[in-house]
C-alpha positions as CSV (number, residue, x, y, z in Angstrom):
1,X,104.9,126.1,50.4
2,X,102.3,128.7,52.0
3,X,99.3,126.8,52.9
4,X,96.2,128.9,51.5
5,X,93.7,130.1,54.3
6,X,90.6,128.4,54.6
7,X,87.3,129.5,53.0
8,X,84.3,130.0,54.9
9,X,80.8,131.4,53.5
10,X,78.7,133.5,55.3
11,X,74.9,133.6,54.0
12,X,73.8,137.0,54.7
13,X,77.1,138.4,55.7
14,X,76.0,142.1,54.4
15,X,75.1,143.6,57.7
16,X,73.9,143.1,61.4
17,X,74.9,139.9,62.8
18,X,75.8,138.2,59.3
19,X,78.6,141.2,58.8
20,X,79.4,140.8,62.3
21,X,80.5,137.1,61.5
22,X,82.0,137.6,58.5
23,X,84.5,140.2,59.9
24,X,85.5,137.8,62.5
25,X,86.3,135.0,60.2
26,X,88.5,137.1,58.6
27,X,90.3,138.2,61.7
28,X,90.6,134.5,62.2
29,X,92.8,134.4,59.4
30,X,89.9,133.2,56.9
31,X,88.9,133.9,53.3
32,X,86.3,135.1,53.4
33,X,82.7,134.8,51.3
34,X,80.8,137.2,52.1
35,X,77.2,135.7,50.5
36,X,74.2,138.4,50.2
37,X,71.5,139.5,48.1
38,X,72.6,143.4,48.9
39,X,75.5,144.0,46.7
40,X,76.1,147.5,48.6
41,X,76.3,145.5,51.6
42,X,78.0,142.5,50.9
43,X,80.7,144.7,48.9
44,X,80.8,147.3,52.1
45,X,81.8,144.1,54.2
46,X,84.3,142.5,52.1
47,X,85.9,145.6,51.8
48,X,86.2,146.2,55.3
49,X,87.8,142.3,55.5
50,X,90.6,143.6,53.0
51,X,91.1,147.0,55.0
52,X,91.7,144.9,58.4
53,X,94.3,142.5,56.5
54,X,92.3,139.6,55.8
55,X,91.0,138.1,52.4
56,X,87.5,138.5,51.3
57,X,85.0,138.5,48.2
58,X,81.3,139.5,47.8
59,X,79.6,136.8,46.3
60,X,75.8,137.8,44.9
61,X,73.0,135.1,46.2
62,X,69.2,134.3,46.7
63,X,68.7,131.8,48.8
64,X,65.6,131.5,47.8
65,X,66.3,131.0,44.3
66,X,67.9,127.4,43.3
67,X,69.2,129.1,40.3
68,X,71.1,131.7,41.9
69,X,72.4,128.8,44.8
70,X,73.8,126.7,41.9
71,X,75.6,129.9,40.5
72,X,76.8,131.1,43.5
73,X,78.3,127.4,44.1
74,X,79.4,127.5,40.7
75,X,81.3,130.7,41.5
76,X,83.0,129.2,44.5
77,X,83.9,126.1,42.9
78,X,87.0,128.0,41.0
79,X,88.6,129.0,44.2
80,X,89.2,125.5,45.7
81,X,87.2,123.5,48.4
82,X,85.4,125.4,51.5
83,X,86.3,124.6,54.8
84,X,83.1,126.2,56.6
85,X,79.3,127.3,55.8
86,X,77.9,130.1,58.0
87,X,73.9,129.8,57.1
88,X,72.9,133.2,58.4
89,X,70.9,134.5,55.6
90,X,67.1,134.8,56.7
91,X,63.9,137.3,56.4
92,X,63.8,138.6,60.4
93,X,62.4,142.6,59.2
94,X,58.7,143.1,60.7
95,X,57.9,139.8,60.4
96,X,55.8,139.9,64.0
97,X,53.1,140.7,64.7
98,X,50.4,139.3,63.9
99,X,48.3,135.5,65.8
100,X,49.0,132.6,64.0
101,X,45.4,132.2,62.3
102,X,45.9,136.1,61.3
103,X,49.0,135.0,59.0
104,X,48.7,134.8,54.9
105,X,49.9,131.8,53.4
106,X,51.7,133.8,51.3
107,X,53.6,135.5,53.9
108,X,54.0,131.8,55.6
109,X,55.3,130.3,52.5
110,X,57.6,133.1,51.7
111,X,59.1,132.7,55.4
112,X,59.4,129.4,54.8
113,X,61.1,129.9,51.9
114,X,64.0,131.7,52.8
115,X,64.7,130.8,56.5
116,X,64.2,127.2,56.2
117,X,64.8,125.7,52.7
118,X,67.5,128.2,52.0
119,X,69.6,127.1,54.3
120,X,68.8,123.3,53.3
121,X,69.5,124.6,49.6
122,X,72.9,126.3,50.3
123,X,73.7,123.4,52.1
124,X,73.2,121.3,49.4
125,X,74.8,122.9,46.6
126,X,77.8,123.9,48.8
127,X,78.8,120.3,50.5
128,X,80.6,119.0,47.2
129,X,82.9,121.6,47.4
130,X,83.2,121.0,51.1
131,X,86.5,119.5,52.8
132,X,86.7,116.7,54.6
133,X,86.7,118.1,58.2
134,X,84.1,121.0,57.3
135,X,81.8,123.0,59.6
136,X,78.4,124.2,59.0
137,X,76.6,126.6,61.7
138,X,73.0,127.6,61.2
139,X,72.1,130.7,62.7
140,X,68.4,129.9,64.2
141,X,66.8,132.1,67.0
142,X,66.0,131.6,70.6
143,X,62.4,132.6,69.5
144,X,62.3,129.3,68.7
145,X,63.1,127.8,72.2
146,X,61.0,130.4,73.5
147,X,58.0,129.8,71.6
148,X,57.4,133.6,71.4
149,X,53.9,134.6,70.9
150,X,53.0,136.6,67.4
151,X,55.7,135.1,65.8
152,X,54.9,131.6,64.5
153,X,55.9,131.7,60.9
154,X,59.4,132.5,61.9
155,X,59.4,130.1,64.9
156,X,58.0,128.2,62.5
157,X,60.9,128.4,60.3
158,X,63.7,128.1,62.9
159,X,62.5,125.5,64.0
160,X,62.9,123.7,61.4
161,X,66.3,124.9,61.0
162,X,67.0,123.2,64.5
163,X,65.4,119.5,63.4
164,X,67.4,120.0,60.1
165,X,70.8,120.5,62.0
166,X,70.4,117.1,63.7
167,X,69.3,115.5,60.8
168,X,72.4,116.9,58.8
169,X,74.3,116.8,61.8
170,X,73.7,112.6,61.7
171,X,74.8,112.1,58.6
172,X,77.6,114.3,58.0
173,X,79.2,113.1,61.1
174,X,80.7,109.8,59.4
175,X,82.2,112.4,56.5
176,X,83.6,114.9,59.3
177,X,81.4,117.5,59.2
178,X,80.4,119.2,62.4
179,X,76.8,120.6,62.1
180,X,75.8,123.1,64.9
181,X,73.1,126.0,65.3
182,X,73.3,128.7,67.3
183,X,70.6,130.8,68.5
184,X,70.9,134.0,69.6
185,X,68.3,136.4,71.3
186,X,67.0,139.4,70.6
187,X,69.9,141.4,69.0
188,X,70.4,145.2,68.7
189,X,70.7,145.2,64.6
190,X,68.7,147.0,62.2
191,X,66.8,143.6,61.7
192,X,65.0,144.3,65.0
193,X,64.5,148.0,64.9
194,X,60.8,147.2,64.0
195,X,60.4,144.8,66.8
196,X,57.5,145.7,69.2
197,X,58.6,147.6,72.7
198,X,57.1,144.8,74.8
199,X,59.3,142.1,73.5
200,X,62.2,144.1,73.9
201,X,61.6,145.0,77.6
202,X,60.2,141.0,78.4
203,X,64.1,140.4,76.9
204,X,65.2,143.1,79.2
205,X,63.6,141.6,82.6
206,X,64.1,138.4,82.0
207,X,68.3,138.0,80.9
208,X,70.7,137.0,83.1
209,X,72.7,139.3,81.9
210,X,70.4,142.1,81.8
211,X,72.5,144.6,79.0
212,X,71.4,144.4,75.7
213,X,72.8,142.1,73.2
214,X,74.6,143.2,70.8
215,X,76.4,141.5,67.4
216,X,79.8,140.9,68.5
217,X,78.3,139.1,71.9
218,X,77.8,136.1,69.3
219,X,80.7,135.6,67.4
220,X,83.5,134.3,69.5
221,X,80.9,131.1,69.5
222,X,80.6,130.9,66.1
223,X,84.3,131.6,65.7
224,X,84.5,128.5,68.4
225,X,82.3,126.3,66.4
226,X,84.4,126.5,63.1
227,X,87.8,126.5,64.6
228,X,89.2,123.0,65.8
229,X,89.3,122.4,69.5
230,X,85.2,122.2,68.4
231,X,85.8,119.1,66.3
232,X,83.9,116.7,68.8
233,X,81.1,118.7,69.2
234,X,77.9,118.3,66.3
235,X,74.5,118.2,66.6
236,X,74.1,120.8,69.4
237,X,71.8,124.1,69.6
238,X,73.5,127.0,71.7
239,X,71.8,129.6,73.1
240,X,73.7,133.0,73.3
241,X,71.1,135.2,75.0
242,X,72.4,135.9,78.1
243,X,70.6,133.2,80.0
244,X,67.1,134.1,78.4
245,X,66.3,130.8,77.9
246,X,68.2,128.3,80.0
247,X,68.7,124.7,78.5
């Protein structure tokens, strides 16, 4: 009997480093979810799975809608259990900016919304369908290591994400369930074609590695993270910056 591939969902798998992910799990052999607000994206990238040989499906989500959460679960549910949650999905467009007494709460809240309790929520919804070993990543930001200036609402927000991988991270561990985050730096996507020319060149002097980052520079960790020989490793935040932050 041909056993069926594993599935993994990938929030936000539409474009830049979500798409980027997503293509490798299917080159890993995975079925693919490809989770995303974007319909023309998130179809776009699950077709391109299919064109390379591997098995994928656009499924439609809001992660900042519980409604649309529970449905996407819901959709998922009828395919069989999911080995692997990617939590990728997040507002990073022009989000900078501004000091963090200039911010609106609405803007704050909104933030909040999306890059910390959607995670949470897709987490949630997702980990009864979960098997039993399972990986979760969340995708936070080195921003938050950083503490970058002009920026606290997201810092804010992925901050969180890191405290809420250890928590998760504690009490998944007994069910095995590896819960890691991975932050990467400032990436060359269309997410960041807004970001300010001084943050790009303070990236720029201060990497190790002084080439830009680009997408694919952080999925062989991720692809790491959800394959086995990562099984003892859980509660951990990795840095793939090129030795902008050091830890």
């Amino acid at each position: 009997m041909t056993e069926l591939p594993r599935t993994v969902v990938v929030t936000g798998g539409g474009r830049g480093l979500g798409e980027a992910m997503a293509r490798r799990a299917g080159a890993d052999g995975y079925r693919v979810v490809v989770a995303e607000l974007d319909e023309e994206w998130g179809s776009a990238t699950a077709a391109a799975i299919r064109d390379a040989g591997g098995e994928a499906e656009f499924a439609p989500v809001d992660v900042a809608d519980p409604a649309s959460v529970q449905a996407l679960a819901a959709r998922i549910a009828h395919h069989g259990p999911v080995y692997a949650l990617v939590n990728n999905a997040a507002l990073a467009n022009g989000v900078g900016g501004k000091y963090f007494h200039d911010i609106d709460v609405e803007v704050w809240d909104r933030l909040m919304t999306v890059n910390a309790r959607g995670p949470w929520l897709i987490a949630k919804h997702l980990l009864p369908l979960m098997s039993r070993p399972g990986r979760i990543v969340n995708i936070v930001s080195d921003a938050a290591l950083y503490g970058s200036p002009r920026l606290a609402h997201y810092i804010a927000s992925k901050g969180a994400l890191i405290a809420l991988t250890r928590a998760m991270a504690r009490e998944l561990g007994p069910e095995g369930i590896t819960v890691n985050a991975v932050a990467p730096g400032l990436t060359e996507i269309e997410a960041t074609e807004t970001v300010p020319a001084e943050r790009h060149a303070l990236y720029a002097h201060n990497r190790a590695i002084p080439r830009p980052q680009q997408p694919d520079d952080l999925v062989g960790t991720v692809s790491f993270l959800l394959g086995e020989e990562s099984r003892y490793l859980t509660g951990q935040v990795i840095a793939v910056n090129g030795g902008f932050t050091m830890h």
